[in-house]
TORGU-215133 format. One record per residue (C-alpha): x, y, z; residue number from 1. Coordinates in nm, 2 decimals. Example, Ala and Ser with C-alpha at 12.3 -4.5 7.8 and 13.67 -1.06 7.14 Angstrom:
      xx      yy      zz  pos
    1.23   -0.45    0.78    1
    1.37   -0.11    0.71    2
This chain:
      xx      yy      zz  pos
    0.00    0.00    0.00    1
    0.14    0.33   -0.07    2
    0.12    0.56    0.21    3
    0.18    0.86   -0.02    4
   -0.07    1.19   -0.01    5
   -0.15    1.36   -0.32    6
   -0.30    1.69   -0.35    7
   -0.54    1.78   -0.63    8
   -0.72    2.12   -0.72    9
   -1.00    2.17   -0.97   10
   -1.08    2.55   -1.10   11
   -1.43    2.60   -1.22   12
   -1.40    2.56   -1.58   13
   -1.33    2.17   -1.41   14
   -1.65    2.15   -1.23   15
   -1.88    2.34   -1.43   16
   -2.09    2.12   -1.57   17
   -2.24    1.74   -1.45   18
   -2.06    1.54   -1.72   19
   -1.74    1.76   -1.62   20
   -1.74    1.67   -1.27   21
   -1.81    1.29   -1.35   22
   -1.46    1.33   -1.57   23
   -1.31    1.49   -1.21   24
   -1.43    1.16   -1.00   25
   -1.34    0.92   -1.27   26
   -0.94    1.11   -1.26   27
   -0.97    1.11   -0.86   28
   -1.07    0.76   -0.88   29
   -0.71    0.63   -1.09   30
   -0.54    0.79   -0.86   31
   -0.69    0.63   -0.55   32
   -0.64    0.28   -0.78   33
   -0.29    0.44   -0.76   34
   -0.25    0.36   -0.40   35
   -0.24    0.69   -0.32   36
   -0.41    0.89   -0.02   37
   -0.60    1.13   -0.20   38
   -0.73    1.52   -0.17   39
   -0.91    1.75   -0.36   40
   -0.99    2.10   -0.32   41
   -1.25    2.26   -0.56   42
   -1.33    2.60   -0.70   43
   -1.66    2.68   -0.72   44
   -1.81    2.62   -1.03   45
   -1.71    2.88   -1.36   46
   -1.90    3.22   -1.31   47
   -2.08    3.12   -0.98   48
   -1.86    3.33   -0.79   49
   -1.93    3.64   -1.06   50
   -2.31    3.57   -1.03   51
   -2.32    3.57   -0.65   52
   -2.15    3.87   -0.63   53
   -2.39    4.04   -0.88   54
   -2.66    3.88   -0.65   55
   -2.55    4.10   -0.35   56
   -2.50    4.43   -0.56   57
   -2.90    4.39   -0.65   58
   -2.96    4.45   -0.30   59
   -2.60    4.74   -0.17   60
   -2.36    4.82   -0.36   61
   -2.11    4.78   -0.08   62
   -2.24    4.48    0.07   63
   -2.12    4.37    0.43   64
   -1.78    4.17    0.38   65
   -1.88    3.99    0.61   66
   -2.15    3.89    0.45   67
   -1.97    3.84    0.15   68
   -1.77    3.58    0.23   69
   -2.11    3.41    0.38   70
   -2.25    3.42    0.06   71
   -1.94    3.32   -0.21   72
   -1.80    3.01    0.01   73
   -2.12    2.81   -0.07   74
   -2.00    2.82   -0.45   75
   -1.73    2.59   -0.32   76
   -1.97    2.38   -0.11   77
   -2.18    2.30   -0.36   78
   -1.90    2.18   -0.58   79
   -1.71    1.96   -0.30   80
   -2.06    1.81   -0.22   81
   -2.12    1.76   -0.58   82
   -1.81    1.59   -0.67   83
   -1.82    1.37   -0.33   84
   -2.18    1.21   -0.42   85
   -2.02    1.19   -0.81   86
   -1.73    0.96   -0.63   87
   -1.92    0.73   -0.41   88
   -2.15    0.69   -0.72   89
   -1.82    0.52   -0.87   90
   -1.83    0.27   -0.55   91
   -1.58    0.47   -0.33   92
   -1.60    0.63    0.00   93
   -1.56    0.98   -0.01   94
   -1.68    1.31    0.22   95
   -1.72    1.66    0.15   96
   -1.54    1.87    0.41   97
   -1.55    2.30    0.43   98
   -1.26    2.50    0.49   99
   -1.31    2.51    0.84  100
   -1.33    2.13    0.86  101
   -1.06    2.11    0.71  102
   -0.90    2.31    0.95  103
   -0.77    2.60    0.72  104
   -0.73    2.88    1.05  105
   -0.74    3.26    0.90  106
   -0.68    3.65    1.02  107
   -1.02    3.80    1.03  108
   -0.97    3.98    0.69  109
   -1.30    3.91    0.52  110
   -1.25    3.86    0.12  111
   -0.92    3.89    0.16  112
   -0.79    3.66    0.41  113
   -0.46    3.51    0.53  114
   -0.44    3.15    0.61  115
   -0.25    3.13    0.96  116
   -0.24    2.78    1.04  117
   -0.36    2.47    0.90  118
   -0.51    2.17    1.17  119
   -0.57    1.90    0.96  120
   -0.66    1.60    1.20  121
   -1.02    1.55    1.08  122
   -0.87    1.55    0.74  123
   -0.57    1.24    0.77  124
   -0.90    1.12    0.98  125
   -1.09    1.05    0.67  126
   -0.72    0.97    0.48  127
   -0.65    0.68    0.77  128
   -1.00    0.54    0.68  129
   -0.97    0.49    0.30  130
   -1.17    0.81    0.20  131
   -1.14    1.02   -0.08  132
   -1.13    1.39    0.10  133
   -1.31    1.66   -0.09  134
   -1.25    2.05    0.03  135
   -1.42    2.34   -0.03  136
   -1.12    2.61   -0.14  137
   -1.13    2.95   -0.11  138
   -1.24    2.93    0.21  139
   -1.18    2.92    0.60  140
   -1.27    3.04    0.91  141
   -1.08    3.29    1.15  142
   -0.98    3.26    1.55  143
   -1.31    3.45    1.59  144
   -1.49    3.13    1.45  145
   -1.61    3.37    1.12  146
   -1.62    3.24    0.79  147
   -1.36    3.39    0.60  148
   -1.26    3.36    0.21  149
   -0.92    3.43    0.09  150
   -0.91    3.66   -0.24  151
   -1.02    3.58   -0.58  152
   -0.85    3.24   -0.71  153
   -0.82    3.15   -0.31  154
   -0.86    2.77   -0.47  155
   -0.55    2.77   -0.54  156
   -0.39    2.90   -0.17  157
   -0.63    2.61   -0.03  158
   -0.47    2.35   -0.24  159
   -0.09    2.43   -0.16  160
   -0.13    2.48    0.15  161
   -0.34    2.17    0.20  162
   -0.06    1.99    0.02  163
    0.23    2.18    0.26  164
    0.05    2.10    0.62  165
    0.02    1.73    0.51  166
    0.36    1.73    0.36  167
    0.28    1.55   -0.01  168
    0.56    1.66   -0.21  169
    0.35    1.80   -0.50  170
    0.02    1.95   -0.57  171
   -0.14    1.89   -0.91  172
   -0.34    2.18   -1.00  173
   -0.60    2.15   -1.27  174
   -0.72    2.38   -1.49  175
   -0.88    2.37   -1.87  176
   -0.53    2.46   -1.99  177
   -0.21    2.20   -1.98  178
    0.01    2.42   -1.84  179
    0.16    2.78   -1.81  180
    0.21    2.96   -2.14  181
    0.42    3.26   -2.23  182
    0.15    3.46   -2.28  183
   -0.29    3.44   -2.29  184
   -0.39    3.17   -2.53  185
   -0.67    3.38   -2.59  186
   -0.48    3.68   -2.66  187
   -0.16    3.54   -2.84  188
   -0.19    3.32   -3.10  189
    0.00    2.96   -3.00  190
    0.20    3.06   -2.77  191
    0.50    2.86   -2.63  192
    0.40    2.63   -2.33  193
    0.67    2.66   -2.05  194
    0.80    2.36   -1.92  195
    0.94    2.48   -1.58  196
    0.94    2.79   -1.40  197
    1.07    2.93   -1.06  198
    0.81    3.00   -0.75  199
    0.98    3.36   -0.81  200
    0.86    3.40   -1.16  201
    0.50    3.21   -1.14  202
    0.46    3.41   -0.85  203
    0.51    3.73   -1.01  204
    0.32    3.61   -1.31  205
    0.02    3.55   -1.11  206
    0.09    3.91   -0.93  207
    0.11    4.04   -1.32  208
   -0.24    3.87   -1.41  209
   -0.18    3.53   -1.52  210
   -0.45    3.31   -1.42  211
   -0.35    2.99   -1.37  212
   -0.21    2.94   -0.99  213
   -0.25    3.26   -0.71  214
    0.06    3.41   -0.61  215
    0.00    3.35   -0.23  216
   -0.03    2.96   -0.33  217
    0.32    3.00   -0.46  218
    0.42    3.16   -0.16  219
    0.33    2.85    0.03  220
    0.48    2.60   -0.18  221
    0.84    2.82   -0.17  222
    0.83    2.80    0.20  223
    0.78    2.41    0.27  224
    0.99    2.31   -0.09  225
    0.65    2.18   -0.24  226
    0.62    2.11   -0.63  227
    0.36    2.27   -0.79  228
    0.24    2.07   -1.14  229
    0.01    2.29   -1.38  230
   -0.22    2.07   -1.54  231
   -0.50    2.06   -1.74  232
   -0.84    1.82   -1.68  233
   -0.90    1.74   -2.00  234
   -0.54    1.61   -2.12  235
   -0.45    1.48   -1.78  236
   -0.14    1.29   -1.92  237
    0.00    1.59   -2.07  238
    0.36    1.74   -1.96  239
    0.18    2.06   -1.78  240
    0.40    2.33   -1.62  241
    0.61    2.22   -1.36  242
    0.70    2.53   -1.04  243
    0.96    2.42   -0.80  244
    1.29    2.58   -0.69  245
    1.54    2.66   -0.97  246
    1.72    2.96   -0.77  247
    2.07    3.01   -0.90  248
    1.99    2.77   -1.20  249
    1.83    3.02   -1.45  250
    2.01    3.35   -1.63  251
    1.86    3.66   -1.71  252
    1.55    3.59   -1.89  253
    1.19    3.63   -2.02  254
    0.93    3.37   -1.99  255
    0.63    3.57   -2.04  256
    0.39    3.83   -2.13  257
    0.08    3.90   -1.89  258
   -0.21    4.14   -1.88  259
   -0.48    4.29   -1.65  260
   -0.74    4.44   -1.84  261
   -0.89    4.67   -1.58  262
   -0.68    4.89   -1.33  263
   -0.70    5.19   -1.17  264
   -0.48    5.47   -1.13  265
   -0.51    5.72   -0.86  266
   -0.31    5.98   -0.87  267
   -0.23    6.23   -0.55  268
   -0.08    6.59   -0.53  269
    0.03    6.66   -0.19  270
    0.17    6.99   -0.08  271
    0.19    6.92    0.29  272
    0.49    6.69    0.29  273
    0.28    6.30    0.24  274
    0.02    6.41    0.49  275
   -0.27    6.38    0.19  276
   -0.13    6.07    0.10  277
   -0.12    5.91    0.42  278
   -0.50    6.00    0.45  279
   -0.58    5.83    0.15  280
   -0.38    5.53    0.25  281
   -0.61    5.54    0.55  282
   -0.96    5.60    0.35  283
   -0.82    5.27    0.11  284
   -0.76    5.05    0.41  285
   -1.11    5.11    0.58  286
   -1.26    5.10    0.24  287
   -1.13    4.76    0.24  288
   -0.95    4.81   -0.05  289
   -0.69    4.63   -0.24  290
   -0.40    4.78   -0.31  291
   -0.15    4.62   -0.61  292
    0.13    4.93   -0.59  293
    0.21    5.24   -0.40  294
    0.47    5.47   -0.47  295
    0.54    5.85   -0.39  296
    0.81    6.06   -0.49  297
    0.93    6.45   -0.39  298
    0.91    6.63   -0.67  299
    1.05    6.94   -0.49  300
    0.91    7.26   -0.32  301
    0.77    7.09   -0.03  302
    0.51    6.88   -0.31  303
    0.47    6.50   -0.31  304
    0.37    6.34   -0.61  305
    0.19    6.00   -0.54  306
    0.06    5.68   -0.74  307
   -0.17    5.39   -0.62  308
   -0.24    5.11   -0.88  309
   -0.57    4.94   -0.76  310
   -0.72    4.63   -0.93  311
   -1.05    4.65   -1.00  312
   -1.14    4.31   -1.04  313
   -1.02    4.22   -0.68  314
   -1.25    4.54   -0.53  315
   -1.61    4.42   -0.58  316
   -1.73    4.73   -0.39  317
   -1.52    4.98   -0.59  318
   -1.80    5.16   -0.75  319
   -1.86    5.29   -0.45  320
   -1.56    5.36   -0.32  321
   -1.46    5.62   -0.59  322
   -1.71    5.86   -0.55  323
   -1.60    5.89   -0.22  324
   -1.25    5.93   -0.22  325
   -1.29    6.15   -0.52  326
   -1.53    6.37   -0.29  327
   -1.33    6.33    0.03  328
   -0.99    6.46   -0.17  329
   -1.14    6.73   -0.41  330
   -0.87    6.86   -0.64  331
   -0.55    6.66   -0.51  332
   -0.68    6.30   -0.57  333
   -0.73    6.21   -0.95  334
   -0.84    5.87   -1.05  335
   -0.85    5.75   -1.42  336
   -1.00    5.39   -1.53  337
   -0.84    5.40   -1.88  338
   -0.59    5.20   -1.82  339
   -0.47    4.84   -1.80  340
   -0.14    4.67   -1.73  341
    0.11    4.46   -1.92  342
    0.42    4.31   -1.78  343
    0.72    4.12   -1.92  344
    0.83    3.86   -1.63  345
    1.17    3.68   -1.60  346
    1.44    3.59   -1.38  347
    1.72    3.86   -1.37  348
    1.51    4.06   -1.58  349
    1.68    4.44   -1.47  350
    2.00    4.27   -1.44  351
    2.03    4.34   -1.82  352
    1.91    4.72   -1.95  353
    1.83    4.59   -2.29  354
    1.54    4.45   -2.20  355
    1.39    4.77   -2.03  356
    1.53    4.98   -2.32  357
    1.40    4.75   -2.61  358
    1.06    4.77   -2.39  359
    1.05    5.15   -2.35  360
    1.14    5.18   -2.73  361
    0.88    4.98   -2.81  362
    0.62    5.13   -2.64  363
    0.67    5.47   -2.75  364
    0.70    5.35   -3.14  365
    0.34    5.27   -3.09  366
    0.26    5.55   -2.86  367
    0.16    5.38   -2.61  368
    0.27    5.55   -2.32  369
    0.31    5.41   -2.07  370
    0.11    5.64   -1.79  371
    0.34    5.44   -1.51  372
    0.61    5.21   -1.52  373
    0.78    4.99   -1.28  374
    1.03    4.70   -1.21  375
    1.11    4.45   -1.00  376
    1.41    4.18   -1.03  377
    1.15    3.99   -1.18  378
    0.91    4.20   -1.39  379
    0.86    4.52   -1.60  380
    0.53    4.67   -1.58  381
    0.36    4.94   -1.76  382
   -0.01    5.10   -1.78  383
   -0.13    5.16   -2.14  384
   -0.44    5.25   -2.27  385
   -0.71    4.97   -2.14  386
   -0.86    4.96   -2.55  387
   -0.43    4.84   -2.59  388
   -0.38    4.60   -2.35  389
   -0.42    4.33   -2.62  390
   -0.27    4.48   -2.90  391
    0.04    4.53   -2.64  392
    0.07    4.23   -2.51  393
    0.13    4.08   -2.87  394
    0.37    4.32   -2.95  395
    0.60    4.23   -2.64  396
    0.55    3.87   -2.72  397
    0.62    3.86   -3.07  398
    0.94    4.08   -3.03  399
    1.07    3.93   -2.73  400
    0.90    3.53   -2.73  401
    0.85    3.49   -3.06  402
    1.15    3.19   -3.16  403
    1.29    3.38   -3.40  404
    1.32    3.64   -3.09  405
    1.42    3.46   -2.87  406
    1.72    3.35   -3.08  407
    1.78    3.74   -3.14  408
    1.76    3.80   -2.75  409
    1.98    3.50   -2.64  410
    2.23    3.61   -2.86  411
């Protein structure tokens, strides 16, 4: 018998339909034939999440986060329940459990919270008695005993550090693509798969938009030396993206191209030395809003320019947010929703200025800005027009990803 725990996650797209979650028991099933002690953690099922949230807007639009997350975790019930009964249909013993009987411990950050500690007796429980063990991601409760979720694509957090706590040495994560790709399928025509990647550069992709793992799941796995495979539920046999250590192994590159269609830019004017932009730091944090960059700069005579790039899909209450801080900072807070951000995401990436240069020139050829850029060791981000973001992203990967590129940049 082979004592060995395995870790699987199914996104929506996965679960969506009936037949597709009969094609998830039947792939949980081989691997139980395997030997294997086996968990799953589920998404809810595609655009439940979306609908739910549109179901609380009917009623406020700045619903109770609270209340939120009471609402969006029973996407995620429904699916583990769902794919349980689908399992013991097949003649094996599986149960459903939520993220707090899974024991997944969180801060008290409703919709955005941070898993503190993982108790997972009643989970190697179920393991020790031959059961399949279905969990509701996204989900878990806080010291306070409140139901908690943790961010948009929380699945994914769920599943790694389900998979970290019980110490399997890799979580499979399932998608409806086989792998990570240099760039959006749906935006670049066949783009290159990548075979392996650092947790430094998936996790910045998935900061940068890429929507195959959450960068917080990445987090996890870098801490406990978990492997992380990509996969896809409908070529389960296929090579998929494999995430694991590879510091010190890579030079200087780029591996991809990734987009976020809808950010905002807030832009402050402070003449009283960063006072303004302290308040607004404060008016964003009881908003409950999330934050993706800050930066301020003196830009001399006692004025401070400042910058706050805010997602907008990760603020479901930001309609009504901005009307608010607009009226609560007349004339010094300026917030534009034009734009969207593309990023080029490598390891080393600054340590060569080529890369930023050929970027830059790029951008300006086509007059597209950027409004902001920024950097990391890791990435090179810039704001273009929202209407570009495409268009952009295709220009970066056919210059720089492109074979024929690649050859030119490697050179």
């Amino acid at each position: 018998m082979n004592n060995k725990i395995t870790v699987l996650k199914f996104g929506g797209t996965s679960v969506a339909t009936p037949e597709r979650i009969r094609q998830v028991a039947e792939l949980v099933h081989d691997k139980k034939k395997q030997g294997l002690k086996v968990v799953v953690v589920v998404s809810a099922r595609a655009k439940m999440t979306d609908a739910l949230i549109d179901d609380a807007r009917s009623f406020s639009p700045d619903p109770s986060p609270r209340e939120v997350d009471m609402l969006l975790t029973s996407g995620e019930r429904i699916s583990s329940a769902l794919l349980a009964i689908a399992v013991n249909a097949r003649g094996v013993n599986a149960i459903s459990l939520t993220g707090s009987q899974a024991g997944i411990i969180t801060d008290d950050d409703h919709t955005n919270a941070r898993i503190i500690e993982i108790r997972p007796a009643r989970v190697l429980q179920a393991l020790d008695e031959g059961k399949i063990v279905v969990v509701s991601g996204f989900q878990g409760v806080s010291f306070k005993k409140e139901v908690t979720t943790l961010g948009r694509g929380g699945s994914d957090i769920s599943a790694v550090a389900l998979a970290s706590a019980l110490d399997a040495e890799v979580c499979e994560v399932y998608s409806d693509v086989d792998g990570v790709f240099a760039a959006d399928p749906n935006v670049v025509d066949e783009p290159m798969k990548i075979r392996e990647l650092s947790y430094q550069e998936m996790q910045e992709m998935a900061e940068a938009g890429a929507k195959v793992l959450h960068p917080k799941s990445v987090e996890f796995a870098k801490a406990k030396g978990t492997i992380i495979h990509a996969k896809s539920t409908f070529v389960p046999d296929g090579e998929g993206t494999i995430i694991k250590n590879l510091e010190g192994r890579i030079k200087p590159r780029i591996v991809g191209i990734t987009s976020e269609e809808e950010v905002i830019l807030a832009r402050c004017r402070d003449e009283g030395h960063a006072g303004v932009i302290a308040q607004v730091v404060d008016s964003l944090a009881a908003a409950n809003v999330k934050v993706k960059q800050i930066s301020f700069s003196d830009v001399g005579d006692g004025v401070t320019s400042g910058n706050f790039i805010i997602p907008e899909k990760e603020n479901y209450h930001i309609d009504s947010v901005i009307p608010r801080l607009e009226a609560s900072f007349p004339g010094t807070l300026h917030i534009s929703r034009h734009f969207g951000a593309v990023s080029l995401i490598g390891a080393g990436i600054n340590d060569r200025y080529d890369f930023l240069l050929e970027c830059l020139r790029l951008l300006r050829a086509e007059r597209l800005g950027p409004a902001s850029l920024h950097t990391t060791s890791f990435r090179i981000s810039a704001l273009v027009p929202r209407e570009r973001v495409r268009e952009t992203v295709g220009l970066l990967y056919e210059h720089f990803l492109r074979p024929t590129a690649l050859e030119h940049i490697e050179s």
